[in-house]
N, CA, C and O atoms as CSV, one atom per row, in Angstrom:
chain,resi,resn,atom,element,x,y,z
A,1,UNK,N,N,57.458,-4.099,19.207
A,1,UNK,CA,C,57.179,-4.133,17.796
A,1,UNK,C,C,58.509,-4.141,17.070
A,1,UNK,O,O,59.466,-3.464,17.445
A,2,UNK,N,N,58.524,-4.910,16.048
A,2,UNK,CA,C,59.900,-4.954,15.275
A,2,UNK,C,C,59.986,-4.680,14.146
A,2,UNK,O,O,59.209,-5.237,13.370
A,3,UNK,N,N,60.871,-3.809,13.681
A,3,UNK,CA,C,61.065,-3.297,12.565
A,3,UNK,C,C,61.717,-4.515,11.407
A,3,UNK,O,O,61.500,-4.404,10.201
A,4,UNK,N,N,62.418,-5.504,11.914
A,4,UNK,CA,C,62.687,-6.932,11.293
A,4,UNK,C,C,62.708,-7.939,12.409
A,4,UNK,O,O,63.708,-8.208,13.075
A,5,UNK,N,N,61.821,-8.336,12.517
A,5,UNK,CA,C,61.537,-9.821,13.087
A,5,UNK,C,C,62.496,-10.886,12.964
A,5,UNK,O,O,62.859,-11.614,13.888
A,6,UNK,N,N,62.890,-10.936,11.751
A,6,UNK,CA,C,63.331,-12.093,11.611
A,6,UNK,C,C,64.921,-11.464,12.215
A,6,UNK,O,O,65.349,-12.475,12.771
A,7,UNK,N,N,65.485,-10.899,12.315
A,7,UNK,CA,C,66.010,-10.225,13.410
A,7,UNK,C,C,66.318,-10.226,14.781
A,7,UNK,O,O,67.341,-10.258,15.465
A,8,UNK,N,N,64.919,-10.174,14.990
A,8,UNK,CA,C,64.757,-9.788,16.190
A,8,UNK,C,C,64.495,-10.830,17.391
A,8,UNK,O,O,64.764,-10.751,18.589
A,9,UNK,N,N,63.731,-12.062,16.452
A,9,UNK,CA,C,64.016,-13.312,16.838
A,9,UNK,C,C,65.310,-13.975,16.693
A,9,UNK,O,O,65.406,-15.070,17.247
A,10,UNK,N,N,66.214,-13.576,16.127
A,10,UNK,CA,C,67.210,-14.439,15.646
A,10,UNK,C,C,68.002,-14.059,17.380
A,10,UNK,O,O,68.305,-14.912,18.215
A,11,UNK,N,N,68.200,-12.336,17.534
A,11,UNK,CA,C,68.885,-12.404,18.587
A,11,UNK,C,C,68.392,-12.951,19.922
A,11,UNK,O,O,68.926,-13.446,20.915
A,12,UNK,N,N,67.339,-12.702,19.590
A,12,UNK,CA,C,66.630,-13.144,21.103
A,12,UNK,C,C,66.959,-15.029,21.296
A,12,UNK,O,O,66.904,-15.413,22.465
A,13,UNK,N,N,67.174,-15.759,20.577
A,13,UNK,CA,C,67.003,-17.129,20.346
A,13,UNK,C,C,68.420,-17.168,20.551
A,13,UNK,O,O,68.852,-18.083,21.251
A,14,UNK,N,N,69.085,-16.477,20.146
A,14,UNK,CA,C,71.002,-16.556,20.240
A,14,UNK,C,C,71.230,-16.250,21.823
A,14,UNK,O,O,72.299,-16.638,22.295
A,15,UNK,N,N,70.275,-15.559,22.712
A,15,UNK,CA,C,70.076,-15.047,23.870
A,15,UNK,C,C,70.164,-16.519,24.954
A,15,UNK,O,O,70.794,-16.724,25.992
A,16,UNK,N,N,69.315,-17.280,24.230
A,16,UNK,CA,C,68.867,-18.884,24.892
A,16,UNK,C,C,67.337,-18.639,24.929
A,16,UNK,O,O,66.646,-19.562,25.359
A,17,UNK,N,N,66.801,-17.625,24.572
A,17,UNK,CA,C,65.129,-17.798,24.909
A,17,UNK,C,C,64.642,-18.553,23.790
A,17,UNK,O,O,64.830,-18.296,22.601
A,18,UNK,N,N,63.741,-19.892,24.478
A,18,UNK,CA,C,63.090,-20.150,23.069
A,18,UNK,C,C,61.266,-19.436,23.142
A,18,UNK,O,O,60.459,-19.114,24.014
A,19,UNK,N,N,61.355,-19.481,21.352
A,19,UNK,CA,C,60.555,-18.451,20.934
A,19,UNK,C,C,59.661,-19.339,20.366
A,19,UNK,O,O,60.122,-20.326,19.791
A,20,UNK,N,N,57.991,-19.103,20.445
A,20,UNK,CA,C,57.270,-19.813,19.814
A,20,UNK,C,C,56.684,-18.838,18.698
A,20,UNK,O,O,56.257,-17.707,18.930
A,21,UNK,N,N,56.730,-19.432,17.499
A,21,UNK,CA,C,56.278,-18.283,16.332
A,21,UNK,C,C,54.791,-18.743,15.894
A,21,UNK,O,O,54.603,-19.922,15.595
A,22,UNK,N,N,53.788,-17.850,15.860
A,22,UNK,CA,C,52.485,-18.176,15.282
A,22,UNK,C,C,52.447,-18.249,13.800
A,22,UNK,O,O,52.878,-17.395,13.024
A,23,UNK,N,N,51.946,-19.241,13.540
A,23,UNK,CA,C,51.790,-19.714,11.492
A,23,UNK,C,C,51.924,-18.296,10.975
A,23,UNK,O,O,51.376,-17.359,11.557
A,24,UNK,N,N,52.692,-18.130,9.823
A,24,UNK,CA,C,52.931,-17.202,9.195
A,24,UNK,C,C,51.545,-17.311,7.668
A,24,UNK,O,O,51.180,-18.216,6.917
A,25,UNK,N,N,51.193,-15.933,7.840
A,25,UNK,CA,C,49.808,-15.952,6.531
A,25,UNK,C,C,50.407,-15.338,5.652
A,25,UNK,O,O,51.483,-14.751,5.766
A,26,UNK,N,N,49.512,-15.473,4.404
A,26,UNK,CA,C,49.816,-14.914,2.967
A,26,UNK,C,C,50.130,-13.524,3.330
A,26,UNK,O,O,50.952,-12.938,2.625
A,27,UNK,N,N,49.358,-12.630,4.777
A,27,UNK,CA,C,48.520,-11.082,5.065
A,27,UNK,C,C,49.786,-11.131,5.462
A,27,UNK,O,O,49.570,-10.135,6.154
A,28,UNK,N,N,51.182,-11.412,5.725
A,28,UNK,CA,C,52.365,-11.059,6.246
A,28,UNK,C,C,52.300,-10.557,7.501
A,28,UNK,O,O,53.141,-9.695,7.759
A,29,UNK,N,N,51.543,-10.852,8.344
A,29,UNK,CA,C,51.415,-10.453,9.961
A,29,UNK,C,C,52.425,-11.306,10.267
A,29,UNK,O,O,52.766,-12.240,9.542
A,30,UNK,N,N,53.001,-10.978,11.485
A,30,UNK,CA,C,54.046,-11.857,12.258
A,30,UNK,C,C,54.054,-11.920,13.607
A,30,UNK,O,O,54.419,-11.004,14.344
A,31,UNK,N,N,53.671,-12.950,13.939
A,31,UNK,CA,C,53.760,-12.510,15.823
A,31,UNK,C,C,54.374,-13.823,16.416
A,31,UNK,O,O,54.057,-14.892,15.893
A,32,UNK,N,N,55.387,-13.797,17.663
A,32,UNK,CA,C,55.866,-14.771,18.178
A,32,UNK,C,C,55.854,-14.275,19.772
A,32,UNK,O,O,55.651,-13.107,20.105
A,33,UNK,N,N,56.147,-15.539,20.836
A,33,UNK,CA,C,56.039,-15.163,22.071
A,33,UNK,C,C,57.269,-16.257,22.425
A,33,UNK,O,O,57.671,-17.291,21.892
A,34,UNK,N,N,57.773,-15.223,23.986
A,34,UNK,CA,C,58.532,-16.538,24.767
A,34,UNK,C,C,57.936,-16.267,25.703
A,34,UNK,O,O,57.401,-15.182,25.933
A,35,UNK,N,N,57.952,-17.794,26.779
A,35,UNK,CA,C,57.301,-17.602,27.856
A,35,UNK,C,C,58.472,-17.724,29.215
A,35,UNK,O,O,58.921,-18.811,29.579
A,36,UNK,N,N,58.855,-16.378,29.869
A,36,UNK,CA,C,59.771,-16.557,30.529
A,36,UNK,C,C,59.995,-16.952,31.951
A,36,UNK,O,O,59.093,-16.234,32.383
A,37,UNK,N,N,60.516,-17.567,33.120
A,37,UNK,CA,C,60.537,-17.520,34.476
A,37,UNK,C,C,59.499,-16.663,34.658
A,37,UNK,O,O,59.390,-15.698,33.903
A,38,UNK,N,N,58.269,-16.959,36.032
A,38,UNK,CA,C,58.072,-16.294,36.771
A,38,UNK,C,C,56.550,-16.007,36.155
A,38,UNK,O,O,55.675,-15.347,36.716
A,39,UNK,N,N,56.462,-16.623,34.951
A,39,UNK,CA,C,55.043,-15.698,34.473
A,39,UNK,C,C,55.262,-14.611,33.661
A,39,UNK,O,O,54.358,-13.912,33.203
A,40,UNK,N,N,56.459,-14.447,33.466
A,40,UNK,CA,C,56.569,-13.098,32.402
A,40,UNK,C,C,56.238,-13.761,30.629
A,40,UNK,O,O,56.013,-14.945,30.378
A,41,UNK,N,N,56.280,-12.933,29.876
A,41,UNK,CA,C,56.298,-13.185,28.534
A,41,UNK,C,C,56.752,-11.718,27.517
A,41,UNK,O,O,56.673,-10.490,27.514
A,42,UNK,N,N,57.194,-12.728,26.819
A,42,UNK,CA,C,58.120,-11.521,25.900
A,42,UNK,C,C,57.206,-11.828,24.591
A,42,UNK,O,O,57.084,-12.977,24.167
A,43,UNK,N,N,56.603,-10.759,24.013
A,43,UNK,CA,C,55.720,-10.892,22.450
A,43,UNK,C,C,56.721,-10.212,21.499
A,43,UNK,O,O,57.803,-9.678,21.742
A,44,UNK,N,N,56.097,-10.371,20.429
A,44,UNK,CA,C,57.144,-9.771,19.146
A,44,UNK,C,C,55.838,-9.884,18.462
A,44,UNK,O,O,55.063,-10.808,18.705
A,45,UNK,N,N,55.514,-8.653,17.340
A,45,UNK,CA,C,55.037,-8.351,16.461
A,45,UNK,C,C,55.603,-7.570,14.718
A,45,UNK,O,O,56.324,-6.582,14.855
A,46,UNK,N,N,55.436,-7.798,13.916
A,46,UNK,CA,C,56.088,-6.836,13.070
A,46,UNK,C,C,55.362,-6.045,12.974
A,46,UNK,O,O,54.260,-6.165,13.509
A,47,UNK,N,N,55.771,-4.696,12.102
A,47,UNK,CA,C,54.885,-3.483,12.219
A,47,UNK,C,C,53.638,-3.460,11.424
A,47,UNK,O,O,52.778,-2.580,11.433
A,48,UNK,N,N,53.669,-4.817,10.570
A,48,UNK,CA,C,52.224,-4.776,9.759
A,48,UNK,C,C,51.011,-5.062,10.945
A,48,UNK,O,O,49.991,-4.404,11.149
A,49,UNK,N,N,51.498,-6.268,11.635
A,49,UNK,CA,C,50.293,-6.328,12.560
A,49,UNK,C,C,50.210,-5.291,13.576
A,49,UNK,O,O,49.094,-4.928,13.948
A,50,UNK,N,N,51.280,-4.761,14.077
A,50,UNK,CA,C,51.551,-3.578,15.139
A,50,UNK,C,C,50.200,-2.069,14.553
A,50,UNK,O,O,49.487,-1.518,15.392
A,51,UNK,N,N,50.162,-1.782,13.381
A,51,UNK,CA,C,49.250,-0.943,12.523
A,51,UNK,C,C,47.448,-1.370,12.581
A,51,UNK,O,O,46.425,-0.690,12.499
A,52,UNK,N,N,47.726,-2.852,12.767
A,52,UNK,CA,C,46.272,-3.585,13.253
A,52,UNK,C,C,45.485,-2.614,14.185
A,52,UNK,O,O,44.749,-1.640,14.022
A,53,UNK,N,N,46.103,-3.511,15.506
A,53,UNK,CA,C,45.633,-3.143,16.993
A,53,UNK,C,C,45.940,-1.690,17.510
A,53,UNK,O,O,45.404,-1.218,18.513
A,54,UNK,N,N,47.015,-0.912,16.589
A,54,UNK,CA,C,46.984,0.150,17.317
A,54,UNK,C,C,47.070,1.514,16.731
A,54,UNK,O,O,48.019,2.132,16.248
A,55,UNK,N,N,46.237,1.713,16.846
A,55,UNK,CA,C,45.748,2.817,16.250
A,55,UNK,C,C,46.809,3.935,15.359
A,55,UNK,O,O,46.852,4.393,14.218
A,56,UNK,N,N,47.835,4.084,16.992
A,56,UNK,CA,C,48.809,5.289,17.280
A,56,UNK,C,C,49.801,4.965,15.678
A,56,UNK,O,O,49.999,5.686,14.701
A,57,UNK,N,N,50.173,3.796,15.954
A,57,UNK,CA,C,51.122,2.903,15.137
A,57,UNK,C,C,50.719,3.600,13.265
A,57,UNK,O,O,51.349,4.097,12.330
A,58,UNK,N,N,49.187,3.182,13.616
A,58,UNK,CA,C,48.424,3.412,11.956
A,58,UNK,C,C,48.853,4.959,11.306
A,58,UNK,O,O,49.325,5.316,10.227
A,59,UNK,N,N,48.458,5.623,12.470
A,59,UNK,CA,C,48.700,7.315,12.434
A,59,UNK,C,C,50.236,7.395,11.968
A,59,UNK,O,O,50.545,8.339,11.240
A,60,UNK,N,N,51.103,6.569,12.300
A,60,UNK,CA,C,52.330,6.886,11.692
A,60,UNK,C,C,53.301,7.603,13.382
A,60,UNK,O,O,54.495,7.867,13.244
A,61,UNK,N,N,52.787,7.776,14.471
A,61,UNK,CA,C,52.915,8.316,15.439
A,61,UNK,C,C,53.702,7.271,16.370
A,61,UNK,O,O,54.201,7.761,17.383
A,62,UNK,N,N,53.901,5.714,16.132
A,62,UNK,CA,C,54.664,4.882,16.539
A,62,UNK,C,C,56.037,5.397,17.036
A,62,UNK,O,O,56.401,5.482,18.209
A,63,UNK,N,N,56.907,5.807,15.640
A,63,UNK,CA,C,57.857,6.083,16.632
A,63,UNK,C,C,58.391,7.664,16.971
A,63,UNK,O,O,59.472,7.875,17.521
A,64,UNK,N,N,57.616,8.551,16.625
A,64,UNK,CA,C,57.912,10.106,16.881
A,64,UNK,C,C,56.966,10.279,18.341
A,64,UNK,O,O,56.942,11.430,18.777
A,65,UNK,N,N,56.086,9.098,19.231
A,65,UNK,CA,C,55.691,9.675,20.207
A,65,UNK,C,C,56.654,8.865,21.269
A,65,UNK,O,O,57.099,9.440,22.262
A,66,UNK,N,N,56.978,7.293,20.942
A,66,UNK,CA,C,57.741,6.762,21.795
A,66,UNK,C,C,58.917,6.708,21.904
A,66,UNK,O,O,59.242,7.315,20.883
A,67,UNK,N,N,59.888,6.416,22.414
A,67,UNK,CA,C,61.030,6.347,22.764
A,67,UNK,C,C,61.450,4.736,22.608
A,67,UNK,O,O,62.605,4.445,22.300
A,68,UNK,N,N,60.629,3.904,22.796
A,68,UNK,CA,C,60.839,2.249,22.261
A,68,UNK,C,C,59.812,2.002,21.396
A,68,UNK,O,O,59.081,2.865,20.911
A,69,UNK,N,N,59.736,0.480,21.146
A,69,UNK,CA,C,58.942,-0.292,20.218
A,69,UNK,C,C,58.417,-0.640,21.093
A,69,UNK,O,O,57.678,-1.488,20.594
A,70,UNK,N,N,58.130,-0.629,22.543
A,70,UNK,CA,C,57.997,-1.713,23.700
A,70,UNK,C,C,56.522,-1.357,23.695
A,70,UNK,O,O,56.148,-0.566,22.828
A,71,UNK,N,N,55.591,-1.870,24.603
A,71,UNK,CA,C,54.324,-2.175,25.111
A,71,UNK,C,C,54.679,-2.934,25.772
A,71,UNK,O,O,55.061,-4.085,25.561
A,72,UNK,N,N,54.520,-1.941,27.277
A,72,UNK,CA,C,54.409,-2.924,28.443
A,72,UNK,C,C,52.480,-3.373,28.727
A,72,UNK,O,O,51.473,-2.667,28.785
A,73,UNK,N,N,52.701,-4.791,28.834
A,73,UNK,CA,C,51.330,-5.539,29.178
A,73,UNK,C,C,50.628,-5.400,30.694
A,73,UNK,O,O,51.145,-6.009,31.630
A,74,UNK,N,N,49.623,-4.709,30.874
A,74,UNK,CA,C,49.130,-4.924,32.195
A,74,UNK,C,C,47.771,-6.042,31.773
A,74,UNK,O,O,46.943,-5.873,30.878
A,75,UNK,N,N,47.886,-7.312,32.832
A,75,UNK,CA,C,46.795,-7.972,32.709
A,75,UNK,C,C,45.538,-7.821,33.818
A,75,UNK,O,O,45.632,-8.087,35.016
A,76,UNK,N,N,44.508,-7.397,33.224
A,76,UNK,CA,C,43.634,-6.731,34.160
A,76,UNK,C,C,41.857,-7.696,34.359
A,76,UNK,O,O,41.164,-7.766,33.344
A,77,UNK,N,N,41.343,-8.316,35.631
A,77,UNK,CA,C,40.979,-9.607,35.474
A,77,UNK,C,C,39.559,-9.242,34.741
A,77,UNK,O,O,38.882,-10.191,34.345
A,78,UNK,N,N,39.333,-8.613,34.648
A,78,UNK,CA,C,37.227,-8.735,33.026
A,78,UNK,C,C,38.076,-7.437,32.053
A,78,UNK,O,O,39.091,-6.741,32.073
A,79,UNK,N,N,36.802,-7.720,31.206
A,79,UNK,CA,C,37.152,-6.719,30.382
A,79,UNK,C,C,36.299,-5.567,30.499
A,79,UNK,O,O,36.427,-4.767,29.571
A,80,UNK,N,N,35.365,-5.230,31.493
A,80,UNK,CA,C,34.874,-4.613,31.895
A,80,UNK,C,C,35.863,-3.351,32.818
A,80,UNK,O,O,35.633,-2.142,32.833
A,81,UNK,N,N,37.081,-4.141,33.597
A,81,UNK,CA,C,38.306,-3.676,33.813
A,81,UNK,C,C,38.926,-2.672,32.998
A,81,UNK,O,O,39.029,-1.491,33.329
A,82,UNK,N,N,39.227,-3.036,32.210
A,82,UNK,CA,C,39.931,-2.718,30.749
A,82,UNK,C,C,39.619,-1.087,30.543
A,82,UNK,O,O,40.423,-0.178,30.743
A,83,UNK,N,N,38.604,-0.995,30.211
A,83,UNK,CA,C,37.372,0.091,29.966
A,83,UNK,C,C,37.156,1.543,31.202
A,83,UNK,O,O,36.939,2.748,31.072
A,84,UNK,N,N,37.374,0.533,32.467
A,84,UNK,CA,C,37.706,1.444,33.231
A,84,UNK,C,C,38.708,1.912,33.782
A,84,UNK,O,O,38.722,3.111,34.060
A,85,UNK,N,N,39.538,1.283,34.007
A,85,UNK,CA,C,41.096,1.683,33.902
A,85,UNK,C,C,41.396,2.795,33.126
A,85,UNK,O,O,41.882,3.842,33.554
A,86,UNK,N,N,40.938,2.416,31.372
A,86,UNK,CA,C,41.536,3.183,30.353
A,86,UNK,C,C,40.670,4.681,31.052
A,86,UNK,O,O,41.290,5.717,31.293
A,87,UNK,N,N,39.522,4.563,31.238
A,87,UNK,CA,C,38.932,5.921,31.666
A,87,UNK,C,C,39.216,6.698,32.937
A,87,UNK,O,O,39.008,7.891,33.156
A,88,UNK,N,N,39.784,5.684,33.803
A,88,UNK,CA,C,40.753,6.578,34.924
A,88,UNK,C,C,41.493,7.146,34.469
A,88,UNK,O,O,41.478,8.376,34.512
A,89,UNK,N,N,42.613,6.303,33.732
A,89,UNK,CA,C,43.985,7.243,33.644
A,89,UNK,C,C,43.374,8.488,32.759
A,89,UNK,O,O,43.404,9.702,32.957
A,90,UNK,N,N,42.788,7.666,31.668
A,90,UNK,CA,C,42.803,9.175,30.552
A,90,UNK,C,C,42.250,10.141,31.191
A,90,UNK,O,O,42.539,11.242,30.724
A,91,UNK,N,N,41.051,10.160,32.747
A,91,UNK,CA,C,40.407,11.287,32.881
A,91,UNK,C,C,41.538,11.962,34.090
A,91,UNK,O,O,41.512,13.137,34.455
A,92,UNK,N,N,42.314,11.119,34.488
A,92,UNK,CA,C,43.679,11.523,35.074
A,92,UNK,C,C,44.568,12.967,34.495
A,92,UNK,O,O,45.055,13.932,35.084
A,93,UNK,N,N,44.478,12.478,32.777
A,93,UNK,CA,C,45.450,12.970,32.061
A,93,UNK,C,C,46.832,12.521,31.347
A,93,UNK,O,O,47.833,13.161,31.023
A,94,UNK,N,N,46.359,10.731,31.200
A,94,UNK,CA,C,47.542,9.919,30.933
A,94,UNK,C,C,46.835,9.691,29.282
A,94,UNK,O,O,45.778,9.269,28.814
A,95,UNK,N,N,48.164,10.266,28.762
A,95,UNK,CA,C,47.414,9.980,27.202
A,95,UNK,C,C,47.218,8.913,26.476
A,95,UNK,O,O,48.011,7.972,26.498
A,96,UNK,N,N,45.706,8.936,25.450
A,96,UNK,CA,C,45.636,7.665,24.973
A,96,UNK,C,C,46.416,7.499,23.940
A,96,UNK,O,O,47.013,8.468,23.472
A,97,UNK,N,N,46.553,6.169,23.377
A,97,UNK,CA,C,47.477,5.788,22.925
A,97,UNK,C,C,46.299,5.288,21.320
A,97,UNK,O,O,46.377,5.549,20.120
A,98,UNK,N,N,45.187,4.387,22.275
A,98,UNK,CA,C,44.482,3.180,21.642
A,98,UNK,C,C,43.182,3.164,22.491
A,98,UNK,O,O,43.194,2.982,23.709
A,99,UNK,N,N,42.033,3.372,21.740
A,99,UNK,CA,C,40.868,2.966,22.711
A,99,UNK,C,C,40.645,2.066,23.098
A,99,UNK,O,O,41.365,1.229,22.552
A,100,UNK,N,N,39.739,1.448,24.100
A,100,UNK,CA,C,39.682,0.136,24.238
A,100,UNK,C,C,38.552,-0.666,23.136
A,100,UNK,O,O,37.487,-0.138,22.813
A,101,UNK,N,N,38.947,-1.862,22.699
A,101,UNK,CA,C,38.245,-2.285,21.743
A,101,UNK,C,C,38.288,-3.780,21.525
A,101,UNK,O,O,39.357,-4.370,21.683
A,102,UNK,N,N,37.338,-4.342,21.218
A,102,UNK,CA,C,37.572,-6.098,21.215
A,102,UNK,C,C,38.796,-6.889,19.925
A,102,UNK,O,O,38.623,-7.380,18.810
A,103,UNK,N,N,39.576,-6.752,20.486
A,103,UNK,CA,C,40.486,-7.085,19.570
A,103,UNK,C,C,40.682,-8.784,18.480
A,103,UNK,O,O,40.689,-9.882,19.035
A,104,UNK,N,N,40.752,-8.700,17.697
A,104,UNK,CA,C,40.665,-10.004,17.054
A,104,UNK,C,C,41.287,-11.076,17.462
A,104,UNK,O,O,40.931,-12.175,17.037
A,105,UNK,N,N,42.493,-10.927,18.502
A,105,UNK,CA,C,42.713,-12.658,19.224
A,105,UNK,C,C,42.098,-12.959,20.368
A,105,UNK,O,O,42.335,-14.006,20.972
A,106,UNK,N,N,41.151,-11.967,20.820
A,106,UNK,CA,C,40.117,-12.774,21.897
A,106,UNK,C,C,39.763,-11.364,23.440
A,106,UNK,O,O,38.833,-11.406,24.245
A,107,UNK,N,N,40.446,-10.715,23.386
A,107,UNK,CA,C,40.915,-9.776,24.734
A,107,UNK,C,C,40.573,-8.590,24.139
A,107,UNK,O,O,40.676,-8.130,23.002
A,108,UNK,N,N,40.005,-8.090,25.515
A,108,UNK,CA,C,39.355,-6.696,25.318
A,108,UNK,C,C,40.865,-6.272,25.363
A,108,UNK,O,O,41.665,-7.184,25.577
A,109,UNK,N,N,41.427,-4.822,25.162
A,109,UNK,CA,C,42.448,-4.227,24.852
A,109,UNK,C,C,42.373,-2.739,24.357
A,109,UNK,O,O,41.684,-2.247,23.463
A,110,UNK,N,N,43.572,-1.993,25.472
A,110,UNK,CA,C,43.258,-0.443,24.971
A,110,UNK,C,C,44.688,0.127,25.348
A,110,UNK,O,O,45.416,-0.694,25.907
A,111,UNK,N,N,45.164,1.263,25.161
A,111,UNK,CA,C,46.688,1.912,25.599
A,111,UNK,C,C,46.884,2.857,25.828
A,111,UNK,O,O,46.306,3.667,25.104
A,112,UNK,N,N,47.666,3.364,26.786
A,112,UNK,CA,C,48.263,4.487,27.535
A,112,UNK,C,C,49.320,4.615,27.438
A,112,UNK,O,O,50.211,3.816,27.150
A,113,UNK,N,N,49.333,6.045,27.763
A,113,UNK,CA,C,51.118,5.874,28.121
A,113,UNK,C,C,51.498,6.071,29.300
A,113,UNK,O,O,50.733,6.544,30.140
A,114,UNK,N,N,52.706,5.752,29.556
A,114,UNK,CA,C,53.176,6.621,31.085
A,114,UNK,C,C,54.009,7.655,30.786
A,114,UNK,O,O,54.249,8.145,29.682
A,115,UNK,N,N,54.614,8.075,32.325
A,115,UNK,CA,C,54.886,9.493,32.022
A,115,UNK,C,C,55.990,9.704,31.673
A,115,UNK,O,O,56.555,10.744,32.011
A,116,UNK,N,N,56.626,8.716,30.856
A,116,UNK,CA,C,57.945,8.682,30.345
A,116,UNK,C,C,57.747,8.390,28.771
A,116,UNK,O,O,58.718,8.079,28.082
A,117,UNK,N,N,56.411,8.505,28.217
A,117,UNK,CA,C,55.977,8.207,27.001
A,117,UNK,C,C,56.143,6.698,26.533
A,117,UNK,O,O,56.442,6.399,25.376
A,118,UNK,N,N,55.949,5.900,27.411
A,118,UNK,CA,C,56.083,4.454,27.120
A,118,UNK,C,C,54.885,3.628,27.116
A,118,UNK,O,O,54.183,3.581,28.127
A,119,UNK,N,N,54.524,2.827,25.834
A,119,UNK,CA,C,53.142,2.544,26.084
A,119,UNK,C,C,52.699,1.594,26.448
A,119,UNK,O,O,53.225,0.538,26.095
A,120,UNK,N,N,51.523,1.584,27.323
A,120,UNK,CA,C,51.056,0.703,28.446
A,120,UNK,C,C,49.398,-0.053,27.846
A,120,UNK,O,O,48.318,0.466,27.565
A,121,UNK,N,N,49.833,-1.319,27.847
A,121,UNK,CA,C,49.190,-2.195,27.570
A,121,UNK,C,C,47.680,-2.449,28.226
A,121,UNK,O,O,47.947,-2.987,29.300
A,122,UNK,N,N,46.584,-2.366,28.157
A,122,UNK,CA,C,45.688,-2.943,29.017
A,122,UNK,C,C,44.822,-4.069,28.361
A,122,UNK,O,O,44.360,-4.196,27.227
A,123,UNK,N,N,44.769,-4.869,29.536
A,123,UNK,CA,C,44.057,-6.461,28.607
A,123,UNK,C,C,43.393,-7.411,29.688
A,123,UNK,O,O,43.817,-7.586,30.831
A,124,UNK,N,N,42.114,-8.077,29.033
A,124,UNK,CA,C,41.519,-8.745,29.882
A,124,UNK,C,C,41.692,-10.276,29.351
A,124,UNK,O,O,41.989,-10.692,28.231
A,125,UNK,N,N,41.354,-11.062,30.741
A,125,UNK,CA,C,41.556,-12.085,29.887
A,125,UNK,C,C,41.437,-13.038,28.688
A,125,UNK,O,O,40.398,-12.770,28.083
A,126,UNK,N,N,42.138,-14.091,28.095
A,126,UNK,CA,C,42.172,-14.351,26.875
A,126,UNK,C,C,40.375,-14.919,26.784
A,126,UNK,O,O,39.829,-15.398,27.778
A,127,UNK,N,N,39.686,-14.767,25.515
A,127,UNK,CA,C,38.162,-15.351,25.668
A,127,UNK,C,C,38.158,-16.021,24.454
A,127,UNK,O,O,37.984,-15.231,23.526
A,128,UNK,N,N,38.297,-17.287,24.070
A,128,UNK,CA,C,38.703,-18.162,22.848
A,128,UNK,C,C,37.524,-17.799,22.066
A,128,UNK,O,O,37.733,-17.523,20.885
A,129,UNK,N,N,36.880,-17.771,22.300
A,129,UNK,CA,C,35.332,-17.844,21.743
A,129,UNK,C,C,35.129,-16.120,20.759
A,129,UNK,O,O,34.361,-15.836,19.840
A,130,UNK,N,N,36.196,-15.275,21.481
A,130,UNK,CA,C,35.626,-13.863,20.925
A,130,UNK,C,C,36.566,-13.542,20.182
A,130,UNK,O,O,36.564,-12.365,19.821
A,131,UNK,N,N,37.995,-14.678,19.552
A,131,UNK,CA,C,38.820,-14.723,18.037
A,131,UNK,C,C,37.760,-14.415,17.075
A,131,UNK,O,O,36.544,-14.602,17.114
A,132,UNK,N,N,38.519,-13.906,16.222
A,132,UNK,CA,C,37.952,-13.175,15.220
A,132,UNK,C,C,39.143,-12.853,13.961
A,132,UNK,O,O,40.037,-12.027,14.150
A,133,UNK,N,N,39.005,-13.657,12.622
A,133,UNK,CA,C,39.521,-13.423,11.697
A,133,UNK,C,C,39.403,-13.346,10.480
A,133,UNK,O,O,38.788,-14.326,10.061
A,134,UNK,N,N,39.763,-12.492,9.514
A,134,UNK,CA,C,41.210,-11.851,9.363
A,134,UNK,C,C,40.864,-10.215,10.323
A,134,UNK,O,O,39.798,-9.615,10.459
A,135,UNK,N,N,42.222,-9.894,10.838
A,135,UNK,CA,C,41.625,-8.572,11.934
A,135,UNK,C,C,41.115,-7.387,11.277
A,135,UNK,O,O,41.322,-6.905,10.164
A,136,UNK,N,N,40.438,-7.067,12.198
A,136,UNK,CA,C,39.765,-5.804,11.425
A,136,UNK,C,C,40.950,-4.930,12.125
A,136,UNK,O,O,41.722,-5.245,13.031
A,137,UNK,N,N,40.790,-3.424,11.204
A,137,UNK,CA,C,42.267,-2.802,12.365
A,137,UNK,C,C,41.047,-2.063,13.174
A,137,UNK,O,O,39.871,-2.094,12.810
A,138,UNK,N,N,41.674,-1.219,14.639
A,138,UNK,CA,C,41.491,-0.933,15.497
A,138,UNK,C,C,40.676,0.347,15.953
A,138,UNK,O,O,41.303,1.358,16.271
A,139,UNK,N,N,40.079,0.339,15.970
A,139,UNK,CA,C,38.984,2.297,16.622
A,139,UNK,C,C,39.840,3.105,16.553
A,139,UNK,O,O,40.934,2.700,16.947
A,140,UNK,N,N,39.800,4.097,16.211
A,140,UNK,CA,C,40.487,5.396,16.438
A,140,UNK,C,C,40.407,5.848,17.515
A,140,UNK,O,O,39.272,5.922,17.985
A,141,UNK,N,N,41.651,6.366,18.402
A,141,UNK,CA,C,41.021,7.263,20.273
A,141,UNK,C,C,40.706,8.467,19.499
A,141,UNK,O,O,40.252,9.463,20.062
């Protein structure tokens, strides 16, 4: 998540990564991706949309619980996945972050942390059909 995007892309692009930026709206959301070697991908959000999807973010708890802006992505194959995962760890004792919830670009989606307070992404695959806009923001855990 970025506190200035336009920033944050600038260095990353000075880096050599190229960055694909999604249409910018009147709603000032900002999100861009690179797609790197190997299958990896690097996202960028600003903190208006970051307040969307995640709950923690909304609470104001963004950056007094983490130690980065980061969200690491686990891709997990249904979204039925998603749901249970999130209910392992949490009944583990891995704290939530974000419930799981159908998120407005298509993917079920929910968050954890690990035990270094870093928060962990969970997501099923992309489902074109279950976009949904302008986003609603996110369930409360």
């Amino acid at each position: 998540m970025c506190h200035d995007i336009d920033a944050s892309l600038a260095f990353y692009c000075a880096l050599g990564i190229e960055i694909e930026e999604s249409p910018r709206g009147a709603d000032g959301i900002r999100h861009a991706r690179a797609r790197l070697p190997d299958g990896f991908q690097l996202e960028f959000d600003n903190e208006k949309l970051a307040r969307i999807y995640h709950a923690a973010w909304r609470r104001g708890e963004g950056r007094r619980h983490s130690s980065s802006r980061i969200i690491i992505g686990i891709a997990l194959p249904t979204r039925a996945a998603v749901d249970q995962r999130y209910a392992e760890l949490t009944a583990a004792g891995y704290a939530s972050r974000q419930c799981p919830f159908d998120a407005f670009w298509g993917q079920r989606y929910a968050i954890v942390t690990d035990p270094d307070g870093h928060d962990v992404g969970l997501m099923s695959p992309l489902d074109e059909t279950r976009r949904t806009w302008p986003p609603v923001a996110s369930p409360d855990s």
